[in-house]
Structures are given as C-alpha cells and as structure tokens.
LUMSE-559473 format. One record per residue (C-alpha): residue number from 1; residue in three letters; x, y, z. Coordinates in nm, 4 decimals. Example, Ala and Ser with C-alpha at 12.3 -4.5 7.8 and 13.67 -1.06 7.14 Angstrom:
  resi  resn      east     north        up
     1   ALA    1.2300   -0.4500    0.7800
     2   SER    1.3670   -0.1060    0.7140
***
This chain:
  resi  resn      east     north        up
     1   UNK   -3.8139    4.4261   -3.0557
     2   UNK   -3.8371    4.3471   -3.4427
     3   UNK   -3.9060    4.0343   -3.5952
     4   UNK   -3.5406    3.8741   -3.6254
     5   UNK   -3.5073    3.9786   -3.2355
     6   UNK   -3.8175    3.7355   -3.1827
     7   UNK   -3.7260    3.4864   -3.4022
     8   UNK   -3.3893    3.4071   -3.2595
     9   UNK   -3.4837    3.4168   -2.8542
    10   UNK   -3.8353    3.1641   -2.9907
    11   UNK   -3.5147    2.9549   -3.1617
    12   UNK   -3.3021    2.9644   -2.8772
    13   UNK   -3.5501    2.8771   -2.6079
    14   UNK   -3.6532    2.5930   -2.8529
    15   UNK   -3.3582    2.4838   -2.8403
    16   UNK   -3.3269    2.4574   -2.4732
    17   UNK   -3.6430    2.2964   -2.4017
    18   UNK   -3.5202    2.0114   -2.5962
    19   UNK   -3.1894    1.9724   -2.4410
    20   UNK   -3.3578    2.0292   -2.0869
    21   UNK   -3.6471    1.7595   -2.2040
    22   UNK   -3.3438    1.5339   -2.2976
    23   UNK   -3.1866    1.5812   -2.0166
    24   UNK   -3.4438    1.5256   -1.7837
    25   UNK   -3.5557    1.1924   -1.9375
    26   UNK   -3.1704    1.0624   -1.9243
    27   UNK   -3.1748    1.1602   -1.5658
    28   UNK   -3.4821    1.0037   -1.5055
    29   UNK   -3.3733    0.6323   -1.6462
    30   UNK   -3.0126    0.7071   -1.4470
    31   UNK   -3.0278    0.3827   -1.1936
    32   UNK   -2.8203    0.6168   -0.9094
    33   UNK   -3.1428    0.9144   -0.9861
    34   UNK   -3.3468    0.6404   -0.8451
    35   UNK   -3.1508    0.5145   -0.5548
    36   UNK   -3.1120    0.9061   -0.4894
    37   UNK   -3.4710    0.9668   -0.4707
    38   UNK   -3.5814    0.6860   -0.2788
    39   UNK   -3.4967    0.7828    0.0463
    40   UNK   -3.2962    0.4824    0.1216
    41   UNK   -2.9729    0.6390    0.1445
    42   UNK   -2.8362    0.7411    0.4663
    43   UNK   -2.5671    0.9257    0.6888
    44   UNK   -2.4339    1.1793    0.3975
    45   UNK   -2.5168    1.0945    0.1268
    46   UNK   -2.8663    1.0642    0.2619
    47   UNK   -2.8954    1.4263    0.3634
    48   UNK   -2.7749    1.5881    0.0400
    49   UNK   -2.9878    1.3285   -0.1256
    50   UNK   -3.2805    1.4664    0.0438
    51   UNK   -3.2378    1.8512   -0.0014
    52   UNK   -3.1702    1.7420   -0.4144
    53   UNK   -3.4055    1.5401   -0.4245
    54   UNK   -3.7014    1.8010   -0.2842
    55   UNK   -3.6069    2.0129   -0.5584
    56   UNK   -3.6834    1.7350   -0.8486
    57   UNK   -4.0460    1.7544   -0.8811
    58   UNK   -3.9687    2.1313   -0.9863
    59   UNK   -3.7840    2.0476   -1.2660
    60   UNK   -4.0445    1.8710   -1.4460
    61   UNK   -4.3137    2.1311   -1.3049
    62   UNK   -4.0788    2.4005   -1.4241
    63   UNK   -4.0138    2.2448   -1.7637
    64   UNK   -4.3552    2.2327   -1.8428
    65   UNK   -4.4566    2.6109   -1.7706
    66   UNK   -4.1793    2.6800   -1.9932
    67   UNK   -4.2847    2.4631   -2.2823
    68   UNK   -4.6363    2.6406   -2.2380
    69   UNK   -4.5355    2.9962   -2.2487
    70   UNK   -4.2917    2.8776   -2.5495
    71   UNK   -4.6017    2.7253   -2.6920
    72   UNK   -4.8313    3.0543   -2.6259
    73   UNK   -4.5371    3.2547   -2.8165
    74   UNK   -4.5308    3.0345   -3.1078
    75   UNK   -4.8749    3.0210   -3.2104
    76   UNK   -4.8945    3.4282   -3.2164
    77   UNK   -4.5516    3.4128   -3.3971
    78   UNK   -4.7113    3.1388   -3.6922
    79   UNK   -5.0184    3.3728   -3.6970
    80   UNK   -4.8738    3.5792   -3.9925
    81   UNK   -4.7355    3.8624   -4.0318
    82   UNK   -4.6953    4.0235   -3.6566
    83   UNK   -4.8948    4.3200   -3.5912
    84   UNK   -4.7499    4.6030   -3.3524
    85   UNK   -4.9492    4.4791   -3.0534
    86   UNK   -4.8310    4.0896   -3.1474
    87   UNK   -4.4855    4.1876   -3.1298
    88   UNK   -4.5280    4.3762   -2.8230
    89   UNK   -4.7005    4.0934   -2.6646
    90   UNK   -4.4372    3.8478   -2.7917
    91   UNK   -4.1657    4.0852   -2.6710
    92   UNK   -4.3291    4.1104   -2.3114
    93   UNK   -4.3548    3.6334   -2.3225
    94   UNK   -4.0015    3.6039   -2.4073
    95   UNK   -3.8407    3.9282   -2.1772
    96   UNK   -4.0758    3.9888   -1.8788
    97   UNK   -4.2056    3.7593   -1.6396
    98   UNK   -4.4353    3.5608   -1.8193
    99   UNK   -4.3858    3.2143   -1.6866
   100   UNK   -4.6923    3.0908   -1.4327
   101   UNK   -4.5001    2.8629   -1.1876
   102   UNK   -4.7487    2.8158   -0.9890
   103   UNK   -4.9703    2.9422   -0.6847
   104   UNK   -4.8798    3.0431   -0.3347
   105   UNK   -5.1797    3.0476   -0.0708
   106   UNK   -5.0850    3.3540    0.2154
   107   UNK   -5.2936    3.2265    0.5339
   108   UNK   -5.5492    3.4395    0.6509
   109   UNK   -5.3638    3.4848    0.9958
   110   UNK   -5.0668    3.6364    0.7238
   111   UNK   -5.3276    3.8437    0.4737
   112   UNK   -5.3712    4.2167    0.4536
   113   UNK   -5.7488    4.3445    0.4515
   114   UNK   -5.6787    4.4282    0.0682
   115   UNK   -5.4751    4.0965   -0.0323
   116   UNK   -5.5774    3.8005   -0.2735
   117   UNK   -5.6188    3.4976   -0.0762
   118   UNK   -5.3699    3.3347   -0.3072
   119   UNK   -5.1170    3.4573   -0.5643
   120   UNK   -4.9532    3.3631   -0.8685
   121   UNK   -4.5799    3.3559   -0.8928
   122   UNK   -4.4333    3.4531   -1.2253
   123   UNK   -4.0965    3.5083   -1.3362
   124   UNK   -3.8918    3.5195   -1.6676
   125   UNK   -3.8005    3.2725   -1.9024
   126   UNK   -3.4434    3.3553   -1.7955
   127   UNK   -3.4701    3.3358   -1.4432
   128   UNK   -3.6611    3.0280   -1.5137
   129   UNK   -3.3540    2.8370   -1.6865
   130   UNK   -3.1725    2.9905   -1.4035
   131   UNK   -3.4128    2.8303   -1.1710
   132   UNK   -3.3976    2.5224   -1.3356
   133   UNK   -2.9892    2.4935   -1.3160
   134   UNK   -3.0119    2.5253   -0.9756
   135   UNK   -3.2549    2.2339   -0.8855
   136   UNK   -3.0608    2.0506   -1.1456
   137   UNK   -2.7125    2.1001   -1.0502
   138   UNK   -2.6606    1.9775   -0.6768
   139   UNK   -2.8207    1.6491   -0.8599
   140   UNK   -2.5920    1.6088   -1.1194
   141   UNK   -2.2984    1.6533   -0.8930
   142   UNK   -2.4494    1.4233   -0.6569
   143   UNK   -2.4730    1.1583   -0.9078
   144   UNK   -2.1872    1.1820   -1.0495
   145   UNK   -1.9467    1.1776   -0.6662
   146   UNK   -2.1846    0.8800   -0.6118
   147   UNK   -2.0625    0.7071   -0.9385
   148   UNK   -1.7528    0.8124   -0.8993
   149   UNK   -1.6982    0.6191   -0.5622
   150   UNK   -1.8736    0.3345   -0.7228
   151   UNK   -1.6461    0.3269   -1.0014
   152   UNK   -1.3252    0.3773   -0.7932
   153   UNK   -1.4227    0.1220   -0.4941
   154   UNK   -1.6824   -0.1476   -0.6157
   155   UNK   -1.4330   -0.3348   -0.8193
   156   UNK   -1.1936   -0.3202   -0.6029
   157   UNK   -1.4562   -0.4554   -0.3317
   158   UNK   -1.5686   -0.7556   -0.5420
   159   UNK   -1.2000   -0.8673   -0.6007
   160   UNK   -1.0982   -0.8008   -0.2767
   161   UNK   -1.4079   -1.0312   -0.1684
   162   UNK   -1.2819   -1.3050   -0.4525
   163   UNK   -0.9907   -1.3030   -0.3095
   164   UNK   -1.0476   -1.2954    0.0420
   165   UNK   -1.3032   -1.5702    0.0197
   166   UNK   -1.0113   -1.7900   -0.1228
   167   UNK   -0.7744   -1.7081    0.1574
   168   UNK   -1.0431   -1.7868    0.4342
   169   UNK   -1.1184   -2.1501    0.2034
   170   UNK   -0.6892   -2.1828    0.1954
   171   UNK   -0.7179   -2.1210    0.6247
   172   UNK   -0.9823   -2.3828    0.6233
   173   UNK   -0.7611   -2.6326    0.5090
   174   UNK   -0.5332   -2.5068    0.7380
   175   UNK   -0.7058   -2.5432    0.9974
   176   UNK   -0.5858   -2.1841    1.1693
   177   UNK   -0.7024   -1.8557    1.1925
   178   UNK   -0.4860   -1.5700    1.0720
   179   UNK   -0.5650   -1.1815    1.2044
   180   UNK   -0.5348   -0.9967    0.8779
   181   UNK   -0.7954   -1.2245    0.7234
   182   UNK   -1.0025   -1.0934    1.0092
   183   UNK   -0.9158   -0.7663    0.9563
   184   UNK   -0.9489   -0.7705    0.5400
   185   UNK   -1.3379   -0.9482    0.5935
   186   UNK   -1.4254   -0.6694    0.8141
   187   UNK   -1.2923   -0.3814    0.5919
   188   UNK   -1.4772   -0.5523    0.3036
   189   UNK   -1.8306   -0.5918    0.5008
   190   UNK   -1.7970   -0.2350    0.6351
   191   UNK   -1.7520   -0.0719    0.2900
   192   UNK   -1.9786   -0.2905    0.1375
   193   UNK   -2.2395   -0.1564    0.3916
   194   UNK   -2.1441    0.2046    0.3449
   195   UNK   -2.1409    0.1970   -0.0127
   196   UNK   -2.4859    0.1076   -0.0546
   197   UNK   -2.6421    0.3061    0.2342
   198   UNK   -2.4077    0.5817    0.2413
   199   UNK   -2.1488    0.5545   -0.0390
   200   UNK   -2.0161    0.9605    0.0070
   201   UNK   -1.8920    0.8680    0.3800
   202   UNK   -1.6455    0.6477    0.2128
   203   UNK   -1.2892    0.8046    0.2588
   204   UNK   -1.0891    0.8738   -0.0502
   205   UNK   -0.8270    0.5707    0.0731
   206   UNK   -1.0417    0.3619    0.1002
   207   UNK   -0.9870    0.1602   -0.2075
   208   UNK   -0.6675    0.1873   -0.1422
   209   UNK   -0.6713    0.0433    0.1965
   210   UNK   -0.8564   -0.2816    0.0758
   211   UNK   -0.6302   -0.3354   -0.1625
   212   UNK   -0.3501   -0.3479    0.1248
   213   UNK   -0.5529   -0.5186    0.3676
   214   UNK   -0.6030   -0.7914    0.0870
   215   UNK   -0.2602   -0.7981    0.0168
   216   UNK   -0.1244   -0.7838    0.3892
   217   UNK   -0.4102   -1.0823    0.4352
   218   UNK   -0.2628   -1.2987    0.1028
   219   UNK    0.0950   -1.2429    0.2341
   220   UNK   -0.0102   -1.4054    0.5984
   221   UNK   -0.1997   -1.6835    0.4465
   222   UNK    0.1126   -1.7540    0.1792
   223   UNK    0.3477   -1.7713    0.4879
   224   UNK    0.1328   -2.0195    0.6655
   225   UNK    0.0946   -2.1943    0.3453
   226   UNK    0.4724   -2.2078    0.3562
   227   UNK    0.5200   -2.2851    0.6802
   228   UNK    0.3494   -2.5954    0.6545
   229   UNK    0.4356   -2.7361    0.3206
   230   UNK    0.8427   -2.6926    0.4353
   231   UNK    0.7103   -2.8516    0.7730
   232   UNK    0.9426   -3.1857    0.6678
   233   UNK    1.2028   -3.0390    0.5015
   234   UNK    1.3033   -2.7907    0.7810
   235   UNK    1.2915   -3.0616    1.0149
   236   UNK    1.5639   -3.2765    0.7767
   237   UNK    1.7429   -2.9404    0.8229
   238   UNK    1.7797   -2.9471    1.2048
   239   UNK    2.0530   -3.2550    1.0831
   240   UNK    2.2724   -2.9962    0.8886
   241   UNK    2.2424   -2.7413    1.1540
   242   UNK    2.3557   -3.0081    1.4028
   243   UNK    2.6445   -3.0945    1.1703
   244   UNK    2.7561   -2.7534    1.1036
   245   UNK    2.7619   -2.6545    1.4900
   246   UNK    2.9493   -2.9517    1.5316
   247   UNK    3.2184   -2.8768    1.2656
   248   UNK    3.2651   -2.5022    1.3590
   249   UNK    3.2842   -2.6101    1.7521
   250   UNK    3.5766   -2.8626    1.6097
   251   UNK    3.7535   -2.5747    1.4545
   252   UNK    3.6545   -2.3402    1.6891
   253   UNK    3.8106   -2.5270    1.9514
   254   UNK    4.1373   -2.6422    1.7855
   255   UNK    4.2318   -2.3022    1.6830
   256   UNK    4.1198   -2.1613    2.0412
   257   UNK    4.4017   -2.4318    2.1853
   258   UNK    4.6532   -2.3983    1.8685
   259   UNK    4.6429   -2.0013    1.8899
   260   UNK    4.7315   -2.0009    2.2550
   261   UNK    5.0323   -2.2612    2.2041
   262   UNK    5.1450   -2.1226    1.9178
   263   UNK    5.0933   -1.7444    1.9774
   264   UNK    5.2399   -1.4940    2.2428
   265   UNK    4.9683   -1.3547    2.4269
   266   UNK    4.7000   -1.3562    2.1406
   267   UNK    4.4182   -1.0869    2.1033
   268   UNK    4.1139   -1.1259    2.0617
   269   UNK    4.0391   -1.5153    2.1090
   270   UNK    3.6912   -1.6408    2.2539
   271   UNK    3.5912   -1.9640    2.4090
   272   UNK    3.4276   -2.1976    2.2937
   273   UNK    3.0647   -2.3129    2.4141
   274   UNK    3.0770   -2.6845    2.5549
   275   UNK    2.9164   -2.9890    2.3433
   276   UNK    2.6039   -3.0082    2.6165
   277   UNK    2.4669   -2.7257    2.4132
   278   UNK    2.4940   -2.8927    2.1072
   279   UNK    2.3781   -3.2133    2.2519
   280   UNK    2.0928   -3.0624    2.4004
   281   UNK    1.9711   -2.9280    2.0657
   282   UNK    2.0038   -3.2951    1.9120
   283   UNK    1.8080   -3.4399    2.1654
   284   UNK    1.5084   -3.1817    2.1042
   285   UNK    1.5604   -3.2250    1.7461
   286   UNK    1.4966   -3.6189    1.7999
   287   UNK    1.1791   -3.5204    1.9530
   288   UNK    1.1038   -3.2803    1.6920
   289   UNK    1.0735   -3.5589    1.4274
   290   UNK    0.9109   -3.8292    1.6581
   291   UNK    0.6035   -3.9611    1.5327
   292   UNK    0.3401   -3.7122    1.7445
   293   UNK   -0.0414   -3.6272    1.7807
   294   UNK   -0.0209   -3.2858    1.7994
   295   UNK   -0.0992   -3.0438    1.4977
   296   UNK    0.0951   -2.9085    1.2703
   297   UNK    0.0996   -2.5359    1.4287
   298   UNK    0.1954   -2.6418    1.7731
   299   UNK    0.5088   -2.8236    1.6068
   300   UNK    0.6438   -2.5307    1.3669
   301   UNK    0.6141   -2.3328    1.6326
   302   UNK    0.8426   -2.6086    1.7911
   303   UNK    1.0462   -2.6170    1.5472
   304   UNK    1.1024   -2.2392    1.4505
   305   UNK    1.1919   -2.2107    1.8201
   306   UNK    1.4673   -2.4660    1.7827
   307   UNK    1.5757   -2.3376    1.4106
   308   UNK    1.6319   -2.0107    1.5717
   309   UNK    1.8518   -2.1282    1.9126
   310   UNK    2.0824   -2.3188    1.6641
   311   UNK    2.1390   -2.0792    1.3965
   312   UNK    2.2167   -1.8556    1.7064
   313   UNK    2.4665   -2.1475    1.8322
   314   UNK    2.5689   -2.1813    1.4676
   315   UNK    2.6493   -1.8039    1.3938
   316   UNK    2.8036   -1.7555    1.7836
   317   UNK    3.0481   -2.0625    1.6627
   318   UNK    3.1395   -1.9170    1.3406
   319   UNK    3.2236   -1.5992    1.5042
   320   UNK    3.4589   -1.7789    1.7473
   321   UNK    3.6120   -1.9836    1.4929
   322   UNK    3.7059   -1.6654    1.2761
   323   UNK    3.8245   -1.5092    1.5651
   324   UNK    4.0392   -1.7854    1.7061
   325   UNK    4.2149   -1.8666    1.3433
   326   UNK    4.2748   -1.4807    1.2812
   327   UNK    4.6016   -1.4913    1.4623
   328   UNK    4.7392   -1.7726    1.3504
   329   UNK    4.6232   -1.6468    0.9660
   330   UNK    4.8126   -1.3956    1.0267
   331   UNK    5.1170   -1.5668    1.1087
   332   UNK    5.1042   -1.7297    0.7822
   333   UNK    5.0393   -1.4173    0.6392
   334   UNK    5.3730   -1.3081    0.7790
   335   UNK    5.5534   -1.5861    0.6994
   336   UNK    5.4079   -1.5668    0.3264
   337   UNK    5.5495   -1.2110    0.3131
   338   UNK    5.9105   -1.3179    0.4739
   339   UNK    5.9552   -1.5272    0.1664
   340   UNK    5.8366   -1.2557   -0.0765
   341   UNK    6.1220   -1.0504    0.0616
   342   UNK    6.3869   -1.3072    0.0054
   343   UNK    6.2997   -1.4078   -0.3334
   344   UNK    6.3154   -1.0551   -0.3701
   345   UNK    6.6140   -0.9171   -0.1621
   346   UNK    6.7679   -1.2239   -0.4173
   347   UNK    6.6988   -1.1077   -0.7408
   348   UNK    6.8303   -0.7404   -0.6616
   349   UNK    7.1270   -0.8410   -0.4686
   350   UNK    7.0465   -0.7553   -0.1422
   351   UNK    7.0353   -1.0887    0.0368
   352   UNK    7.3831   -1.0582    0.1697
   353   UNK    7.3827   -0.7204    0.2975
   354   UNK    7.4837   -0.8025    0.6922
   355   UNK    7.1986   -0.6091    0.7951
   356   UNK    6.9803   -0.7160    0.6180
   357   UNK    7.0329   -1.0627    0.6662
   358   UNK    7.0074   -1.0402    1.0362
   359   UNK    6.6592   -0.8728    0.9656
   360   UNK    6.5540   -1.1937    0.7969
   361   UNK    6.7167   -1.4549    0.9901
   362   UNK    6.5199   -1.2641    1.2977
   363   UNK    6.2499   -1.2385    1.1295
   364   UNK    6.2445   -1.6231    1.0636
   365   UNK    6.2685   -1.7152    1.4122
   366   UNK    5.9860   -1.5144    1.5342
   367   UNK    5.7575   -1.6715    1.2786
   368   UNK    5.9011   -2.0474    1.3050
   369   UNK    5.9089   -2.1035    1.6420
   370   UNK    5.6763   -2.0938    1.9225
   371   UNK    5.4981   -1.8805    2.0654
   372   UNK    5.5670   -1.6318    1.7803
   373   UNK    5.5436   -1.2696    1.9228
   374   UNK    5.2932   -1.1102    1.6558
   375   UNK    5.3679   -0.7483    1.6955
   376   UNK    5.7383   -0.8109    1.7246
   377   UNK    5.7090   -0.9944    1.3726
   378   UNK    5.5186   -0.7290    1.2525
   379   UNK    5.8140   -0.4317    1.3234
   380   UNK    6.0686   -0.7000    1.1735
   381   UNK    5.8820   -0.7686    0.8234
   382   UNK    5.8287   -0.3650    0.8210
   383   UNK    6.1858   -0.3141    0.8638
   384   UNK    6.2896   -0.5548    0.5766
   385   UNK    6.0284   -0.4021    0.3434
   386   UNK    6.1613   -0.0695    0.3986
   387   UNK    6.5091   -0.2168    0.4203
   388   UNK    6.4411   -0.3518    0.0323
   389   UNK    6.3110   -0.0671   -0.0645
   390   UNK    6.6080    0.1565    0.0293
   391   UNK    6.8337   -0.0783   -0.1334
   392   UNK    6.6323   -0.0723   -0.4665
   393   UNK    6.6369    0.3318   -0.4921
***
C-alpha cells in the first residue's frame, strides 16, 4: 500500500470517527435515548428497549478502540517520511484486525491444557464500523417509531383531554351522565397509560379512534345540550301539534263523509280516528306543562314520548285526509277537463256534431250529479278527447 493509499483510508476513518462521535453525543442528549435506557418502559416497547439498549455501552466502548488505533496510525503517519516497515505496519492498522475490543475470560472448566486463560478479541476497522451500525441501528429505529407515535397521538391526546374535560364540566351542569363521555375518558386514560409505559403497543388507529370517540362524545353532549335548552319551546309546540291534528281530523272527516255521498263506490277512502285520541293527547300535554318537581330528563323524556305519538296521529291524519279528498279532486279534475273540451269543440266547430254533443251532455251528468260514477266519467271524457281530436285531423 503506497502513501496516497494510507492517506485517504487515515482521512476517511477520520472522518467517520467524527460523524460517529457526533452522533453518539446527539443520541446521548435525545430525551426518548433516556426513557429507552432506563428500563421503565414496558410490554413492547420494553423488550426491544432492552435488547437495544444492552448493546449501547458498546458503542461508546467501540468508538473509543477505534479512535485509539486511528490515533496509533497517525502518529507513525506524522513521523516523516514512511519507511518500508512504517507503511507495512500502517497498512496491517488500517486493513487487518487491529482494533483491541476488549478481553474474553474462557473458564477453566472450558480451557484446553495449552490455552491463555483469557484472550483478546480483535477485529478490523471495517468490521468495527460494521459492528458499530449494528448496535446503533435497532436504536435509531426504535427512537424514531417511538417519536413517531408520540408525534402522531400525543396531540391528539391532549386535545382530546381539553375537550373531553369540557364536555364532562357541560354534563355537570347537566346534571346527567352520557355513555360516550364514559367511553372517550377511558380511551384517553388507557392511551395515556400506554404511551408512556409502552407507547409501540399503541395501534396505528388509535389516534384516529380518539378523535371519533371525542367527536361521537361532543355530538351526545350537544344533543343533551339541545334537548334541554328547547325544553320550553317544544312544549309550546305540543299546542300546534294539537291544532294541526285537529284541523286534518276536520278535513279528514268531511271529505271521508262528502266522498261517500258524492262518489259511486269510492276507492281507496280510510276512516278517520275518533277525537278521544286527540283529546287524550291534550290532556297529557296539560300535564306536560304543569308546574312539576321532577327534573328536567324525566320530563323530555315525557315529552319526546308525547311529540312522537302525535306526529304519528298527525302524519296518520294527513294520510287519510289526502286519501279521502283524492276522489273528489278528481272529480273536479274531470269536470275542469269537460270544459276544456267545450271551449274547444267551440272554437273548431265541433260542438254541434250530434255525437258529440251527446258525449258532453253525458259527460255533464256524470260529473254534476250525485254519486258521480268515476270510471264511467273517465271512458266519457276519453271518448270526447279522442272524439276532438278526430274532428281536428
């Protein structure tokens, strides 16, 4: 090996003792190194912690034989100009195994007749950086999962505890208990556990999940919130349900009587619920908004009861009442069309035609006087339309 040869392997180990010395000392002030190599963590974490964490001691142990033999090869290379036998020498520190690591004792119940009691391990500069990446690596890839759980979950963990602190303050006030509140605090206090004593156990979700348990949790509380500040105002609304049942029942009615008067055997007609139903809602309603001692839960739960038998009343109404009117609609439909074709038949002439004429004068019977046969009114207006039609062409 010449002199250039030496030069630029003495260089380039230089050059990695300082970045190794560097790194070492960042690692060293790194705040998760420390929690790492306390022993404090636990579960999984703990037990990669523990194998990395045997092999750190070696690193600095390892990084000092290296700066020695580095050291050893310098002050032969400043000598002067190298002799043959330097540069052999030199050529032997930075290629062969010239790094002491240290001493391993064999126990006499182990050692040959002929053995050394203890010997010296030595190995190459190269397998010694290769060494050294391999009691360095597993720690910097523990670190850095452990920071990146911290980073992903432990913001998301304070403001889920901000805001779940708030919500349990709001139920407080409200004097209830809500499940998903529950359910959010216990999420929080179990990941807050596990990411101190064992922050690699953490699932990947599980950021994710607080944030939906805290949202889940702010949606119950803002419903309860709700339910009690429109406490009065949907009890002033059990008036307007009353009044609307009342109104639809009305027309309901009437058209149920009219439609069977007035039409021949109409479809599709239902009856009508009696007023004790209705009644029977007013009266709870009138208890509903009676001065009373119990709380507030007990009477929306009251009340939602009752809001949802009368909107049931209410919407069973309104269907009747569409359904009762329908045929007589459509009888006004009819006779809305009967005059179309008139003003029609007029314009082009065809009023007169005998036939025609009959068709209409029929055709006003059926719809004018009662019962009026639906389906036969039907057939009649079809057969003036087409009647028209033919005339027109």
């Amino acid at each position: 090996m010449d002199t250039e040869q030496i030069d630029i392997l003495l260089n380039r180990y230089d050059g990695a003792v300082a970045r190794i010395a560097a790194n070492l000392v960042e690692l060293d002030d790194h705040p998760t190194y420390a929690l790492v190599t306390s022993g404090a963590l636990t579960g999984v974490t703990g037990a990669r912690a523990k194998t990395a964490a045997l092999n750190s001691p070696k690193l600095w142990v390892g990084l000092d034989a290296l700066r020695q033999t580095l050291d050893r090869a310098t002050a032969i290379r400043e000598s002067g100009r190298l002799s043959g036998s330097e540069r052999l020498e030199l050529e032997a520190i930075l290629t062969r195994d010239s790094v002491l690591l240290g001493t391993t004792d064999t126990p006499l119940a182990e050692r040959d007749l002929l053995q050394q009691p203890s010997v010296d391990q030595h190995v190459s500069i190269e397998n010694l950086l290769g060494l050294l990446r391999q009691y360095y690596t597993p720690l910097r890839e523990l670190i850095a999962e452990i920071d990146a759980v911290w980073r992903d979950v432990l913001p998301r963990l304070d403001a889920a505890e901000t805001t779940v602190h708030g919500l349990e303050q709001d139920l407080e006030a409200l004097a209830v208990a809500e499940p998903a509140v529950t359910q959010a605090r216990s999420l929080i206090s179990d990941a807050r556990q596990a990411i101190m004593d064992d922050p690699l156990s953490l699932a990947p979700e599980t950021g994710d999940n607080l944030d939906a348990a805290v949202a889940e949790a702010a949606h119950q509380v803002g419903l309860l919130r709700h339910a009690q500040q429109n406490l009065d105002a949907d009890l002033a609304q059990t008036d307007v349900l009353l009044a609307d049942a009342r109104v639809l029942r009305s027309r309901a009615a009437t058209a149920y009587s009219e439609a069977q008067i007035k039409i021949l055997e109409p479809v599709g007609l239902k009856r009508v619920p009696g007023e004790a139903a209705i009644e029977e809602l007013a009266r709870r309603a009138e208890t509903l908004r009676a001065p009373t001692e119990q709380s507030w839960q007990e009477l929306r739960a009251e009340l939602d009861s009752w809001l949802g038998l009368a909107q049931r009343l209410v919407n069973q109404l309104a269907t009747a009442a569409e359904a009762n009117v329908a045929p007589l609609a459509e009888r006004d439909q009819l006779r809305g069309l009967l005059t179309a074709y008139r003003v029609k038949g007029a314009s082009v002439g065809l009023i007169e035609n005998e036939n025609l004429g009959e068709l209409v004068d029929a055709a006003h019977n059926e719809l004018f006087t009662s019962p009026t046969n639906l389906s036969r009114a039907r057939t009649l207006l079809g057969d003036i339309g087409r009647a028209i039609a033919k005339g027109t062409t």
